[in-house]
N, C-alpha and C positions, 0 to 999 in steps of 0.2 A: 788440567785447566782448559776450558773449551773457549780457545781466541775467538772462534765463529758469533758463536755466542755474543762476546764479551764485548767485541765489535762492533755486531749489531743492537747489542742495548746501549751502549755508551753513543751511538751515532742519533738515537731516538731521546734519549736524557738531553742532550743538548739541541737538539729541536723543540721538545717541550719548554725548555731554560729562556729559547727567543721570542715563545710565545707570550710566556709568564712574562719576559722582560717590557714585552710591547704593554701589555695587561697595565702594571702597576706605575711604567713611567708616564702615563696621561696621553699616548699617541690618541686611541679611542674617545677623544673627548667629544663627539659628534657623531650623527648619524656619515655625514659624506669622508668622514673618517674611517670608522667600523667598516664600510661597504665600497670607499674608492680611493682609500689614502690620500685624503684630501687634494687629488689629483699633483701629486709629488715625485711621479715615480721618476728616474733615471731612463735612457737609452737599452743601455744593456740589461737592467731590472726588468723593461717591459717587456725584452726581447724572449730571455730565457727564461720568465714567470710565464709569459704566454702561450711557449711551447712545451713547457711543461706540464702547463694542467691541459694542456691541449692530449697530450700523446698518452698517461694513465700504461698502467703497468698491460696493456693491451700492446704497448710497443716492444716490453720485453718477454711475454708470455704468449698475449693471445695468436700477433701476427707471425714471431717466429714458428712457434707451432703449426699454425696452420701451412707454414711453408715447408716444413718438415716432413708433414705427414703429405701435403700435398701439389707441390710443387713450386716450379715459376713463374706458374700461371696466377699466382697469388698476391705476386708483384705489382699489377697493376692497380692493387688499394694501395700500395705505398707509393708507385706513379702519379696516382689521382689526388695523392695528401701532400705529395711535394708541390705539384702543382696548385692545388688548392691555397697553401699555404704562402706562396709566391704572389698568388693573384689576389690574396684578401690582404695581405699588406700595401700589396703598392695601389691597387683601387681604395679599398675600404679606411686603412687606420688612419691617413690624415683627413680625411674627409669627414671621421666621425668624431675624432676628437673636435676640430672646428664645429661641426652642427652639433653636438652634444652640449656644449659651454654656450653655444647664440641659441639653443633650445631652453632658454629657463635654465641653463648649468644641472642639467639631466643627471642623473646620479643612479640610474637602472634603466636598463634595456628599452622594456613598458611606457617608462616614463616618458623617454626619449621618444618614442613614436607616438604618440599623445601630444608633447610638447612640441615637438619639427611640423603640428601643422594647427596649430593654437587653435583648438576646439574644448570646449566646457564638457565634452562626452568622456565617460572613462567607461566607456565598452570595451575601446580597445584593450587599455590597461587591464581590464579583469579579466578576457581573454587569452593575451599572453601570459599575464601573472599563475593561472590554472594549468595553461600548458608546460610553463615552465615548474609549478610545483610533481607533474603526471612522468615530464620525459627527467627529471631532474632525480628522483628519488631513483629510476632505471638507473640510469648511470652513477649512482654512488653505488648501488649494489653491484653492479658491474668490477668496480674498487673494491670492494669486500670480497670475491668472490679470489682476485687476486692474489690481496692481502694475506687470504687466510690460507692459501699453498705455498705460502713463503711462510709462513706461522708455523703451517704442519711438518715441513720439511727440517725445519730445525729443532723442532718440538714435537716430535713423533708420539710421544707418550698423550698428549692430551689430544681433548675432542675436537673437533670440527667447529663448533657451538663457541664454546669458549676459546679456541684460537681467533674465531670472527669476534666476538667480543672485545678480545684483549685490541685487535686493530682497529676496531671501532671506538674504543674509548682514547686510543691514542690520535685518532682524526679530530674527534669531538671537542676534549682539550683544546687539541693545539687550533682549532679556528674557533671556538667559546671565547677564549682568552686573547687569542693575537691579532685577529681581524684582517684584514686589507692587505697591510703594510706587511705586516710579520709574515703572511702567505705568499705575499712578494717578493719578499724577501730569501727567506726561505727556500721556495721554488726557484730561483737564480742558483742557487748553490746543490737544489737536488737536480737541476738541467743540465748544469753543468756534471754532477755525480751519475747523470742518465747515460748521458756521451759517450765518457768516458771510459763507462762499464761497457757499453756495448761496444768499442772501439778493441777496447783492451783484449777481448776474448778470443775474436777472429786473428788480433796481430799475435800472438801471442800462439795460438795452432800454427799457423803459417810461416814464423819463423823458427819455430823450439820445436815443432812436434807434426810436421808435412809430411812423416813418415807410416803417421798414423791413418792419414786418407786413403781412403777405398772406394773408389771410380763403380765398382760393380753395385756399391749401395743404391746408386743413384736410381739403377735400373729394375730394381729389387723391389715386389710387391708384396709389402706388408698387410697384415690383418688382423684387427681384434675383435673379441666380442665384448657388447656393451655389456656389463653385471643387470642392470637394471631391466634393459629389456630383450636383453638378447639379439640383438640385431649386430651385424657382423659388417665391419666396414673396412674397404679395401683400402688402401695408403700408396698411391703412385704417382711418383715424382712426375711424371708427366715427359713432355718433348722441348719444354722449353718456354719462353715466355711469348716470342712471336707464332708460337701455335697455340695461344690459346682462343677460347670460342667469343666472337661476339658481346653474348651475355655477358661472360667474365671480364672483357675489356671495356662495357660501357657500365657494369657496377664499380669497376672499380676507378676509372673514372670518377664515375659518379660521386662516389665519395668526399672527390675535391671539392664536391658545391654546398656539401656542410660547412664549410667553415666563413661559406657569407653569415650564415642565421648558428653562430653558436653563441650563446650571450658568454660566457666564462671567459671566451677568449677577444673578442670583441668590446667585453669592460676593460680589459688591457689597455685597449686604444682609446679610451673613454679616460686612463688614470695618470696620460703622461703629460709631465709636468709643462712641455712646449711640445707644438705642433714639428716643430722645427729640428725635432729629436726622433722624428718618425725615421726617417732615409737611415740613420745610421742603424736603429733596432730590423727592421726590414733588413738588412744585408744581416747582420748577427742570425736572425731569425731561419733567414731562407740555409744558410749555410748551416745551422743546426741542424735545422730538418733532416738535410739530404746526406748530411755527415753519417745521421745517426736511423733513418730509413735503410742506407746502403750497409753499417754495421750489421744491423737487424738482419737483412737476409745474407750475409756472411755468416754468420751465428748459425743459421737455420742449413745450410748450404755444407759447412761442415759438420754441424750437428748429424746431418743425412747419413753421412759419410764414418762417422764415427760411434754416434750412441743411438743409431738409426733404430737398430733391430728391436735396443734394451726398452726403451722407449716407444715405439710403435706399435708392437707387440702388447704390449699393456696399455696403451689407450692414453699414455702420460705425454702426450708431446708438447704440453705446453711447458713443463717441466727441463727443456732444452735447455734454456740459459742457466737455470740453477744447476744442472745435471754437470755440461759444461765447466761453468767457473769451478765446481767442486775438482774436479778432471785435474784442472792445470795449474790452480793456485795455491798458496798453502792457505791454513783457516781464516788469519786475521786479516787478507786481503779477501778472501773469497765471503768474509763475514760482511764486510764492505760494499762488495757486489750484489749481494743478496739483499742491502740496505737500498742498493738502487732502485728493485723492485718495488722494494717497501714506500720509498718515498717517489717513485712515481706513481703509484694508489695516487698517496697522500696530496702527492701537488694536485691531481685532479679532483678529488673527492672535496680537497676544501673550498677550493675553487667553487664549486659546484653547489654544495652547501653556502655557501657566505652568496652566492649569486641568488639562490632559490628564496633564502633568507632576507634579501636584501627588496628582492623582487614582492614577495610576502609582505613586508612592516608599508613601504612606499606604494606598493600596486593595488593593496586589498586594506589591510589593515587601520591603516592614514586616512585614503580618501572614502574605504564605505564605513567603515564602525569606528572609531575614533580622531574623528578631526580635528582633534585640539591636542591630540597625542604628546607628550612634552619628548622633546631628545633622548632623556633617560627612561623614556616607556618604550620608547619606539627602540633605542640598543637593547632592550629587555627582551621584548616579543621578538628579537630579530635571534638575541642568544637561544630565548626558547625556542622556537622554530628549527635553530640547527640540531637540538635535542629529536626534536617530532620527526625531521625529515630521516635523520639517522636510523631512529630504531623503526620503521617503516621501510628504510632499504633493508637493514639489519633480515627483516621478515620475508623479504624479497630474495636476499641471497640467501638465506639457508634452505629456500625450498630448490635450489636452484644444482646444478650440477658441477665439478671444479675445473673439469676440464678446458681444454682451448676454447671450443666450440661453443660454450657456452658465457665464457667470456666473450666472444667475439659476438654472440647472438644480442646480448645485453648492450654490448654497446653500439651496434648496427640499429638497434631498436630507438634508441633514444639519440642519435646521431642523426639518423634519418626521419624523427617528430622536428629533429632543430632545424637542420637544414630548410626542407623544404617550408616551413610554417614562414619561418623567415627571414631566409637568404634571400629571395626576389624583393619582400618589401624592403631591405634595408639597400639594397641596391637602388633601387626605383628613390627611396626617397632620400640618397645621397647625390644623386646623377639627375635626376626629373623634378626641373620644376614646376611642371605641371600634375605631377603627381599629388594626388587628395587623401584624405581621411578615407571615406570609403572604400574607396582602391585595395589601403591598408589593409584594412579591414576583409573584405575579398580575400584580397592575397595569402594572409595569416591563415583565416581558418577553413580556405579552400586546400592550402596546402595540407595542413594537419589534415583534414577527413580525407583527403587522396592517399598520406602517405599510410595513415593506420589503416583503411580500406584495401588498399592493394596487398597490407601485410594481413588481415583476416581475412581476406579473401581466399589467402593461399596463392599469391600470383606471384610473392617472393620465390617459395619455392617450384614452381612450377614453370615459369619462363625464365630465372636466373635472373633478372634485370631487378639488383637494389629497388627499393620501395623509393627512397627517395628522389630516384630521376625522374617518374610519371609525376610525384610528388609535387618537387621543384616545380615543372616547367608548367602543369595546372596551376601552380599557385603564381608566376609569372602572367601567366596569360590572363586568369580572373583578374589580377593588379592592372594590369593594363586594362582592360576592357573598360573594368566599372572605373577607373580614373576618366577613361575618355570620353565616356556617355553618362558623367554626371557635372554636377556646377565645379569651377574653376576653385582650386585655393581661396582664402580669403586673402585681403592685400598682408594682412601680421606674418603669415606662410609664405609669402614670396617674400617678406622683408627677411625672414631668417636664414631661406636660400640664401638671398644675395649677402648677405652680413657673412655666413659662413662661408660662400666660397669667394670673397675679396680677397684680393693678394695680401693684407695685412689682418687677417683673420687669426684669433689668439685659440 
């Protein structure tokens, strides 16, 4: 009998069980239901759903890997996300809860910058709306690509194809059926199962098995060749993390300034039930983070040291964490851990999906082709959509490669469309209230064409500086310009500033 196994379907059965449960007991009876749990959520719900679908199994795969194969120099993305994630709570989440609810009771990202400056134009709405269907369908495949090396590894015998499959249908489900609430839900209990797993692995070497560390790993210059194209890459741990170069320490920086413009985790801040419930989520939040950052390259750090050779030699380093838990646990704990991969996909993908979805029926669908859309057309086209955007990622990751690298490229890809499009305007139009509709406007898709231009251009790989920092800070500065050199707010635009940032602001 294979506990591993047995573990990890019985931990997937009853995730699908919460979803059905939301489905048939009438939570979804509204659109601001389906897409923002009719702003319900708890403290601790919003804290650990948001870092959840925040972090995607690139926390257990992509980033130990690349630390594995390449050092401590790799640290400074997880510096740049601790910190990012610190400064987008205590600026951002009460701020947007309050202007999201005096914006018309905004109910998607779009909406909300459309409504924060009450203009009859919905440019902006179909602007973001496209962006967010383009970077959105990247990052689910980025989840799939995950998904389905935790699929292969416990299911050796089938294909590639049908393992992505089998993970995509269990995404689809469980946000078809559960919406908002149940991904909320859900995602508190797989953040909590993220933690833990990655807590578990490194205490567990370190007190039972410090015997097994090998100091000379560290020093040790691995190499494989790629199957596909034969290119041969060197693997060195490097000197350390305050030797690393410039480039690497303002990308990874950079990284932090995703998470002003990521709509998945920012509808977070948009679903909680009081303003007033922000301070305690923020202290849960930043403390996950850094909990489960610093596990991560624990994981990766003795990984080096242990299954350094078995793994780098073959090109498998994203492969650590499963390699690991298998190492030290018996099956039906180590079935467990390998569930945390799975439902860190999950918390993000659905996330992601129910955002794009949401974005979709309210940004495009509502206001250009059907204006009169009833509640039950608009949850229709919102279920279909999570259908369309799926097997579109679905098409994405099978052309795509399983490795670290490639995880980590997909989601630097669409991390960096969010960020920089917009992290400045959402800043600008929390903070300025002189900040305008066109500004916005600038801002959004100044940033977009810097940050995709810098990555086609090849200037990612060629100066090391993330796309999103020239990104960002062009889409900062166009916001600011054309805000300043054109007409003022209208007076309905300063009334929702000031309504949302009153001291008794709901």
């Amino acid at each position: 009998m294979n506990w591993e196994i047995i573990t990890f379907a019985a931990y997937f059965i009853i995730l699908l069980g919460v979803a059905l449960a939301f489905y048939f007991n009438g939570t979804n009876k509204d659109s601001e239901d389906f897409f923002l749990g009719g702003r319900s959520m708890g403290p601790w719900v919003t804290a650990l759903s948001a870092q959840a679908s925040d972090m995607s199994a690139w926390l257990l795969m992509g980033l130990p890997g690349s630390i594995l194969a390449f050092g401590f120099g790799q640290m400074w993305i997880g510096i740049g996300l601790a910190l990012g994630t610190a400064a987008n709570w205590i600026l951002c989440a009460k701020r947007l809860r309050t202007f999201s609810k005096a914006a018309n009771d905004s109910i998607t990202l779009p909406q909300y910058l459309t409504n924060r400056f009450a203009v009859d134009s919905k440019i902006l709405q179909l602007v973001c709306a496209l962006i967010f269907l383009f970077a959105y369908t990247i990052y689910v495949a980025s989840a799939l690509v995950a998904g389905t090396t935790v699929f292969g590894a416990l299911f050796p015998n089938i294909s590639t194809n049908t393992a992505m499959i089998a993970f995509l249908v269990i995404i689809v489900a469980y946000t078809f059926f559960g919406g908002f609430a149940a991904v909320c839900w859900t995602d508190f209990f797989q953040g909590l199962l993220m933690m833990i797993a990655l807590m578990l692995v490194p205490l567990v070497v370190f007190f039972g098995y410090r015997s097994l560390l090998d100091p000379t790993a560290l020093s040790t210059v691995y190499e494989y060749t790629d199957a596909a194209s034969g290119a041969v890459t060197q693997c060195s741990f490097g000197g350390g993390i305050f030797n690393s170069s410039l480039p690497e320490i303002i990308t990874g920086l950079g990284w932090g300034l995703g998470y002003f413009g990521m709509p998945h985790i920012l509808v977070r801040f948009m679903s909680i039930e009081k303003p007033s419930m922000i301070k305690k989520s923020s202290i849960v939040a930043i403390i996950w983070v850094v909990i489960s950052l610093f596990s991560t390259v624990m994981v990766a750090y003795f990984g080096r040291m242990i299954v350094g050779e078995e793994l780098l030699t073959t090109g498998t380093q994203s492969m650590v964490f499963i390699v690991m838990s298998r190492k030290f646990f018996p099956a039906a704990i180590c079935g467990l851990l390998l569930a945390a991969i799975i439902a860190a996909s999950i918390s993000t993908a659905d996330s992601q999906l129910l955002v794009a979805s949401s974005s979709f029926t309210a940004d495009l669908y509502k206001p250009f082709f059907r204006k009169e859309a009833s509640e039950k057309e608009t949850l229709m086209i919102g279920r279909i959509l999570v259908l369309v955007l799926s097997a579109i990622a679905f098409a994405i990751a099978s052309s795509k490669g399983s490795g670290a690298q490639a995880i980590m490229n997909m989601v630097e890809n669409a991390w960096g469309a969010f960020g920089a499009s917009f992290g400045p305007t959402i800043l600008l139009s929390l903070f300025w209230r002189r900040f305008n509709y066109k500004g916005a406007i600038a801002g959004v898709i100044t940033g977009f064409v810097v940050d995709l231009g810098w990555l086609l251009a090849g200037l990612t790989a060629s100066t090391g500086v993330f796309e999103i920092v020239p990104g960002f800070f062009a889409s900062l500065i166009a916001a600011v310009l054309v805000a300043k050199f054109t007409e003022s707010p209208n007076a309905e635009a300063l009334e929702i500033f000031d309504k949302a940032t009153s001291p008794d602001a709901d």
